[in-house]
C-alpha positions in Angstrom: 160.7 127.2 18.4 159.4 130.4 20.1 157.4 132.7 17.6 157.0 136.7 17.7 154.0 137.3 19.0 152.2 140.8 18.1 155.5 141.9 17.7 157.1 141.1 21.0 160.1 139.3 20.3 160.2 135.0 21.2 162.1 135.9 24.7 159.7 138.7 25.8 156.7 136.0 25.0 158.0 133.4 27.2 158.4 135.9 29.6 155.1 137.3 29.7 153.4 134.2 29.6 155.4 132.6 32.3 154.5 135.5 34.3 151.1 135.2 33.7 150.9 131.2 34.7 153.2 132.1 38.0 150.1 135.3 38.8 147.6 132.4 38.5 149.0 130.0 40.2 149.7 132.6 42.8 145.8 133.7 42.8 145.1 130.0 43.0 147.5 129.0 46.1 146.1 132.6 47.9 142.4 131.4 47.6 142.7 127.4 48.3 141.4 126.9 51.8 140.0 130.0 51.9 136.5 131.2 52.9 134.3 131.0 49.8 133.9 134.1 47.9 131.3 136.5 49.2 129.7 137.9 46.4 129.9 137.3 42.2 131.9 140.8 42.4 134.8 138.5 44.6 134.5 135.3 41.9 134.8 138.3 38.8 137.5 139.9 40.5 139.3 136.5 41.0 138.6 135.2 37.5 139.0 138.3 35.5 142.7 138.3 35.2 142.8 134.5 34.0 139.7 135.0 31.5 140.2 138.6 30.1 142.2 138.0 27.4 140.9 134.6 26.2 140.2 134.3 22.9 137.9 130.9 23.0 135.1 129.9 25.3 136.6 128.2 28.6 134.6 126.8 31.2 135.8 126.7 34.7 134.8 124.7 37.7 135.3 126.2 41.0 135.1 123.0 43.8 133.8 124.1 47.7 133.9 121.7 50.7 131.3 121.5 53.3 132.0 124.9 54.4 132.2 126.7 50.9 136.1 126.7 50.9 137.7 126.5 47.3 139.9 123.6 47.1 140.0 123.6 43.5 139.5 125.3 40.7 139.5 123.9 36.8 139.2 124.8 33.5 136.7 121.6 32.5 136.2 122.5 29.1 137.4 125.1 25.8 135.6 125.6 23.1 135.5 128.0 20.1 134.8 131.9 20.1 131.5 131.8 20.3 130.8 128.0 21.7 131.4 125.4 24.5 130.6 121.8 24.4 129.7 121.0 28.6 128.5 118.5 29.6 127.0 118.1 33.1 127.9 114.3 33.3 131.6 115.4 33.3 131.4 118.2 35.1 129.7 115.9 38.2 132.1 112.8 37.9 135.2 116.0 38.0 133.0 117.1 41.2 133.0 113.7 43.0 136.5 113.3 42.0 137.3 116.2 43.9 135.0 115.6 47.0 133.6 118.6 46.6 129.8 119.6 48.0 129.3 122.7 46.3 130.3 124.2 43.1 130.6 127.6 41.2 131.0 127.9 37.1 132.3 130.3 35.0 132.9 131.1 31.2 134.0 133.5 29.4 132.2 135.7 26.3 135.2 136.2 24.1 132.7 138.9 22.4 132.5 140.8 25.3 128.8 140.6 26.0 128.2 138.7 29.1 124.7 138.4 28.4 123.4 134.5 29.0 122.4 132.8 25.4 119.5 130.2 25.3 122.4 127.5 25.5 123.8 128.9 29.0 120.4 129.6 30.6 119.7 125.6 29.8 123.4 124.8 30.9 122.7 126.1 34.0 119.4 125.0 34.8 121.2 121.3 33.9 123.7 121.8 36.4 121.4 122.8 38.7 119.6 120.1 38.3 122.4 117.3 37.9 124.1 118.6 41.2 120.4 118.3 43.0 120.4 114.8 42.2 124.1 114.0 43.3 123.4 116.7 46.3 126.0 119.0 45.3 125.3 122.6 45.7 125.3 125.0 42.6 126.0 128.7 44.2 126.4 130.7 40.9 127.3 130.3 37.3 129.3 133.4 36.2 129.4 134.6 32.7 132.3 136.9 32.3 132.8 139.3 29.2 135.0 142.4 28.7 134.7 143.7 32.3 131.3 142.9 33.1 129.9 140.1 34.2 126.5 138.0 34.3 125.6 136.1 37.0 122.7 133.3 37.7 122.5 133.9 41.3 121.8 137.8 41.1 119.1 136.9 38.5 117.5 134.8 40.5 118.0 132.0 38.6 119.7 129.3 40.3 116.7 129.4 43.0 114.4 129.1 40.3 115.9 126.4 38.9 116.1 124.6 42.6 112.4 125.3 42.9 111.8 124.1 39.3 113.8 121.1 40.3 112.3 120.3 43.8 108.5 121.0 42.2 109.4 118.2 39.1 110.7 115.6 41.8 107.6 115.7 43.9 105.5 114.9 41.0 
């Protein structure tokens, strides 16, 4: 049975969350097969809409084939407001499943601070260096809160963690 929700009546819901799942799937069918996203602006600007309003942690896998065309994107995992059990095994076997070659993450910050805890700077260095072993390419990982976003690749931190990766393997 349909609730009220913050006092819009049970039809009004139904219709404003149908709406929003038909504008997502319409984002999603515009950008499959597309040229990759040019900048972390494009992927916020993509993602916003679907993450804004979120009230838990969701993280979202964006597949690329060989020429950095989406041809998928997922949310792999929800977690609470603050918190997000990934786990880079998963998120790899979901990669392969999808014959994809390179990758983009993002999660929201229900808070609204996109600032990158401990536990996302070790994520992503994980990632990094789970999709360097099964030769997947990690482009960004995207923290987005309120209407800001953080992103790895800006930082400079995906290289890093490439270099860190590539320096560990030769030893």
């Amino acid at each position: 049975e349909l609730q009220e929700i913050n006092g819009i009546g049970p039809h009004n819901a139904f219709g404003i969350k149908l709406a929003q799942e038909v504008a997502r799937e319409f984002l999603k069918e515009r950008i499959i097969n597309q040229p990759v996203l040019q900048s972390p602006k494009d992927i916020f600007d993509y993602l916003y809409h679907s993450m804004r309003d979120l009230d838990k942690e969701v993280f979202k896998v964006i597949y690329l084939d060989g020429q950095n065309r989406i041809i998928d994107t997922e949310d792999l995992f929800e977690g609470t407001v603050n918190t997000s059990a990934i786990y880079p095994r998963e998120v790899m076997k979901s990669a392969i499943k999808h014959n994809a070659v390179g990758l983009l993450f993002a999660h929201n910050h229900p808070s609204g601070d996109p600032a990158p805890s401990n536990a996302d700077r070790q994520l992503t260095r994980d990632l990094v260096y789970a999709g360097s072993i099964m030769q997947l390419k990690v482009l960004d990982h995207l923290i987005i809160g309120g209407n800001r976003y953080f992103s790895f690749a800006e930082d400079g931190q995906i290289s890093k963690f490439e270099l860190d990766f590539l320096g560990q393997k030769r030893v």
